[in-house]
N, C-alpha and C positions, 0 to 999 in steps of 0.2 A: 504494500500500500504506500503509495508515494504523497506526501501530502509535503509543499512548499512554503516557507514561511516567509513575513519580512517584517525589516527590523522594527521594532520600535523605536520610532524619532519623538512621540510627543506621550504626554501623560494629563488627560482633564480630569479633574474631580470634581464630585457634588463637595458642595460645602457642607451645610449642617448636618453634624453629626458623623461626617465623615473628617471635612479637617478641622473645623473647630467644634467645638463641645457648647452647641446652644441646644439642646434638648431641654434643658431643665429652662432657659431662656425665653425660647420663639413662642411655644406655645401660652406663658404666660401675655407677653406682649398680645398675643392673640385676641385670649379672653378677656383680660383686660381694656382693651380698645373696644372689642365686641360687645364687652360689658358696659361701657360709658356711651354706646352707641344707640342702646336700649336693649340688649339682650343678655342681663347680668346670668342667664340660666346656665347658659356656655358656658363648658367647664376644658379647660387644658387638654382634658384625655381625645375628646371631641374633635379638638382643633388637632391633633396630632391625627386622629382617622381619617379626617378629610384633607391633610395636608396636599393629597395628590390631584386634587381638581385644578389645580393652577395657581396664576399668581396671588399674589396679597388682594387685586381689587378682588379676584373671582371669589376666594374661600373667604373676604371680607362679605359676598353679596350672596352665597351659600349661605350662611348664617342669618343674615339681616332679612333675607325674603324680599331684595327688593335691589333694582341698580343702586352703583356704588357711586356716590358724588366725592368731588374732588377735596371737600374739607371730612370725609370720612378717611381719606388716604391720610391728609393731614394731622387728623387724632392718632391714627396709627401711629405716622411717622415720632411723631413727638413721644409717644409712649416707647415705642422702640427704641428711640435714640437716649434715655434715660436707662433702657435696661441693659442694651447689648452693649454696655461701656464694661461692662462685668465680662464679656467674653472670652475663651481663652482656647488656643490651637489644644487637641490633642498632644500629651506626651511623643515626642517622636517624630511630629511633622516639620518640624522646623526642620532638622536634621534629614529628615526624607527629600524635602524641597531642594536645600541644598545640593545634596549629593544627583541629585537626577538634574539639575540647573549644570553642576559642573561634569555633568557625562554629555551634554550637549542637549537633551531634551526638551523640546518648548513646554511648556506647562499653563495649563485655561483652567477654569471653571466654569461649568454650567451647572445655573442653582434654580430654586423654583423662584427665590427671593427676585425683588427688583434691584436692576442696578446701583439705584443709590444704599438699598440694605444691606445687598452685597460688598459693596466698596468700604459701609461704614464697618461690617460686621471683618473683612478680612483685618483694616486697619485696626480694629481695636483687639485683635489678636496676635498682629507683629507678623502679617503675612502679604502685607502689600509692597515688603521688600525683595518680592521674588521676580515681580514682573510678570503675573499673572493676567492671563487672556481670558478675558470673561465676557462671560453672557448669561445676560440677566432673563427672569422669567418673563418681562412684559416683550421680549426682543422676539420671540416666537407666535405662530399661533396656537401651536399644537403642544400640550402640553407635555411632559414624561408620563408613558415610556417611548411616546414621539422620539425619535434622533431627530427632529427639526435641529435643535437646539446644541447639543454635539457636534451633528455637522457643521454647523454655521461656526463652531468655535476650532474647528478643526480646517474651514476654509479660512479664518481669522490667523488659524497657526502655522498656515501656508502647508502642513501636512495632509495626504493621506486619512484617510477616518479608517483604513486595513493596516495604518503604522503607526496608532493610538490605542494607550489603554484607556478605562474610563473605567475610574474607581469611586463608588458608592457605596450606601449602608444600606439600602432599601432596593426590595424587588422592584422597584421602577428604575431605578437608576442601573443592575443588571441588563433588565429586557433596553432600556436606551442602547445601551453600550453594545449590546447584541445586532438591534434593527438598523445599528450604522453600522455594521460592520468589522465592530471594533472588537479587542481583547475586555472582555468583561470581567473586573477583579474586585471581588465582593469585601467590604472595608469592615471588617469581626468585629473592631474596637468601639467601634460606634453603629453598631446594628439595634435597630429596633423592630416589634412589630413582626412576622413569624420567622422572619431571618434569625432578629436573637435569641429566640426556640430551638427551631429547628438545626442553623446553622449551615441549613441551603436552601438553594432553590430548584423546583424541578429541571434545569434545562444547563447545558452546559456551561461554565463559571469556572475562575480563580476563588481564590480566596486567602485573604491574609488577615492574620490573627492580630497582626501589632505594625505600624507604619511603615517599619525599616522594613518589612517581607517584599514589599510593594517593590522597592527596589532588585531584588532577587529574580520574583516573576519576572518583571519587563526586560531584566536583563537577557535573553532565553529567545526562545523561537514565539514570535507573535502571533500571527494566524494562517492558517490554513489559505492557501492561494485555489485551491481543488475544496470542493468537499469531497462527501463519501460517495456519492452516484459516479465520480469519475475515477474511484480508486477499486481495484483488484481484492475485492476483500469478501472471502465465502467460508462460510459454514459448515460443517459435514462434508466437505469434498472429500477427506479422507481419516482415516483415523487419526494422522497429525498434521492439523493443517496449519501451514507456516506464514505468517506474513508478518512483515516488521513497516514502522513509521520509518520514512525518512524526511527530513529536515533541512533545507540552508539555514543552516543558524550562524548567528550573529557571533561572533570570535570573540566576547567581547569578558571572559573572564579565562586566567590563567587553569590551567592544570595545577589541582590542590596536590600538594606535594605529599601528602598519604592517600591520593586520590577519593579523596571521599572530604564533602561539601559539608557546610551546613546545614541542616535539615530545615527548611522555611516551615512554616506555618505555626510554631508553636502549640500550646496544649491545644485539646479540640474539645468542645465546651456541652457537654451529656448531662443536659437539665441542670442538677444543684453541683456538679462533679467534672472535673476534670479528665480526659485522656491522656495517660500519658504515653510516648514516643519515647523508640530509645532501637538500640541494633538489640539483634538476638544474640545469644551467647548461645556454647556448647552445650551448658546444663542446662539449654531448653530445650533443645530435641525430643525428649521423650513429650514434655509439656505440649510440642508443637503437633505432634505422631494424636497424643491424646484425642487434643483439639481436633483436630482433621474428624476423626474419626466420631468422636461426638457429631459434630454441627452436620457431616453427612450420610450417619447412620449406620456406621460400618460396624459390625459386631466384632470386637476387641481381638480375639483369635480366628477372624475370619479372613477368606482369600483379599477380599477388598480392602480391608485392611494392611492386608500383610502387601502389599501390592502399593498399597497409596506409602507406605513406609520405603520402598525403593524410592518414590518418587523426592523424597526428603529426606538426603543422608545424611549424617553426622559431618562429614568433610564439608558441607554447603556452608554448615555453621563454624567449621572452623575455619576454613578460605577465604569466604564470600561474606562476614558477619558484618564488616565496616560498610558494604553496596546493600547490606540489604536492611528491616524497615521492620519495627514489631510494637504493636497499639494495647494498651492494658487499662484499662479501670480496675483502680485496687488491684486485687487477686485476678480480676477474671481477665481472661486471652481476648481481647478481641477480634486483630487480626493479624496475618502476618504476610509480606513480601518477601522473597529471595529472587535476589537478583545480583549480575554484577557486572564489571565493566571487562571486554572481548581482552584476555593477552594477546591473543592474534590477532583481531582485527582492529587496529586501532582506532575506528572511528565509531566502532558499533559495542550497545550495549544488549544484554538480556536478559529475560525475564523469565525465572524456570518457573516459579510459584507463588502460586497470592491465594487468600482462602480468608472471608469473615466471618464471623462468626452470628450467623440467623438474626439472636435476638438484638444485634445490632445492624440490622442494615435498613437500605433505604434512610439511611442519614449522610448521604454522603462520604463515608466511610472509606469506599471502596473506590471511587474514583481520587480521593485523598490519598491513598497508597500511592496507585499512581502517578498522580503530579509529585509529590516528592521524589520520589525514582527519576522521574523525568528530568526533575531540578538539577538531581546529582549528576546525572548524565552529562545533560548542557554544559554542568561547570569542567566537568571534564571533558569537554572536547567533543560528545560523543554524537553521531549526529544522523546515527540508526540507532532502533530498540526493537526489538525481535523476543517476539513468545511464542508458546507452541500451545496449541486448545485442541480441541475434541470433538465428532460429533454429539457427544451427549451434552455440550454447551448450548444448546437450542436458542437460549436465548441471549445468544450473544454477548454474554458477563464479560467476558475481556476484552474485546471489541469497543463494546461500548463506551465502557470506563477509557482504554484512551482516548477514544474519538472526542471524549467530554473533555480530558486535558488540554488536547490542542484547542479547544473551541470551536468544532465542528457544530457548524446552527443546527438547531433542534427541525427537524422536519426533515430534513437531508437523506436521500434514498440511500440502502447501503447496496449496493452494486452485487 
């Protein structure tokens, strides 16, 4: 499966709640304003559910029942401009803006706020010193998850919108980033609303846990020049049927000199609990044989058993332990990768085995292994990844999960 990438030159962000921390902010100013307008009923929670109907006038005239006149903007404004002096960047953004300003990156925002909220709200966070390209919510018609508004800031950043990420807190701000055609990178730190639940969203996506991640992803292979209808990729054709991603990636980090990266994403957030990430050791082999065997039913001294136990030797875990990827809540296993980088083929990585564990999936989980394999990869040079699947994979579990890495759009025929 050939799939082509290109670089990333530019990086837009939503603003609230992705780079600055107005959540506890905006929607006061909301009700507040809504409140002195004649509808003190409006409560914060409110004005956060309907944030996505559009600008200040619209979710101003949602509320009120009625058009928005020009000294109802004005109570806004003055109420806002009294709160959002309190504002403050995210931990970690300042330092993120930096480092992608000095990789050459242009850097926009498109926010739902108006330009002048936008401008006052970056400035009173100490982010108007980036040189940020913005575009405000009254500058569209259409509002998120429209790309009107992306696009236009990506025609602003003289960029490509297929050589832009667009990183946001909220399922609007993904499916944007999507319908322009861009790298979609879901911003953890500041998610609300079923992203901070769930922790994904149904449809292809990044995702980073803490600012500096953001940096890691974009560094890497952007997006898909092909999708799936035009790539080589079948099911059941044989009992091992082989196909690997290949990439023009961007050269743009060295070879780690124990060959193995940084793991991006940090914890992964399971309701009141943390996941933790870490390599597998030798004394987990037997824990991993276990597992296998639980979550697909294989009777302890049975042939499928003793068969799936070839497929995961001991030497995997003492060779291959620093390329490969193992997920745990508390005690329990949740999933695990082996994977590692070609002695022979210097350009190419792969991927013997990946396995979750049931009662965690459909959380994003499993396409999460994934992308970090993929990360390590990139930072190594590597610029194929090669697995081998099965016909009894029917429904295409490994397939998928990369196709979702690279950001292959959801709808996308698989050939």
């Amino acid at each position: 499966m050939l799939v082509e990438a290109a670089r990333v030159e530019a990086v837009a962000f939503d603003m609230d709640g992705t780079l600055v921390d107005t959540m506890g902010l905006a929607p006061e100013v909301y009700a507040t304003a809504i409140g002195s307008l004649g509808r003190p009923d409006v409560t914060s929670e409110q004005v956060v559910a309907a944030w996505h109907v559009g600008t200040t006038a619209t979710v101003l005239e949602h509320f009120l029942g009625r058009p928005t006149r020009p000294e109802d903007i004005e109570v806004y404004f003055r109420t806002f401009e009294h709160v959002i002096a309190g504002a403050r960047a995210f931990e970690g953004v300042h330092e993120l803006l930096e480092l992608l300003r000095s990789r050459g990156c242009a850097l926009g925002v498109f926010t739902h706020a108006t330009r002048r909220a936008a401008a006052a709200t970056l400035a009173a966070a100490g982010l108007d010193q980036f040189g940020l390209v913005l575009v405000g919510g009254e500058e569209v018609t259409s509002p998120k998850p429209s790309p009107e508004g992306l696009l236009l800031a990506c025609e602003r950043m003289q960029v490509s919108p297929r050589a832009t990420a667009y990183v946001g807190d909220a399922v609007f701000d993904l499916e944007c980033g999507i319908a322009a055609g861009s790298m979609a990178v879901h911003a953890r730190w500041g998610a609300v609303g079923p992203l901070a639940s769930t922790g994904s969203a149904p449809f292809p996506h990044l995702s980073a846990a803490r600012p500096g991640d953001v940096a890691a992803l974009v560094s890497g292979p952007a997006l898909p020049a092909r999708t799936c209808g035009d790539a080589l990729l079948r099911a059941g054709r044989s009992r091992s049927d082989e196909f690997g991603l290949r990439a023009k990636m961007t050269r743009s980090w060295p070879v780690c000199p124990d060959m193995l990266c940084p793991v991006i994403g940090g914890p992964v957030a399971n309701n009141e609990r943390e996941l933790a990430w870490r390599q597998p050791e030798e004394h987990d082999h037997v824990r991993l044989l276990e597992g296998v065997s639980q979550w697909w039913g294989d009777a302890p001294d049975g042939a499928a058993a003793r068969a799936r136990s070839a497929l995961i030797p001991r030497l995997f875990l003492q060779h291959f332990n620093n390329t490969s990827l193992l997920l745990e809540d508390g005690p329990n296993l949740v999933g695990f990768l082996i994977g590692f980088l070609s002695p022979s083929r210097a350009s190419e990585a792969y991927i013997h085995f990946v396995a979750i564990n049931p009662a965690y999936q459909r959380r994003g989980l499993d396409a999460e292994l994934y992308q970090r394999f993929f990360s390590l990869a990139r930072h190594n040079d590597r610029v194929t990844i090669r697995c081998i699947t099965s016909p009894v994979l029917q429904s295409l579990f490994h397939a998928e999960c990369l196709i979702a890495v690279y950001r292959v759009r959801a709808g996308s025929r698989l050939a």
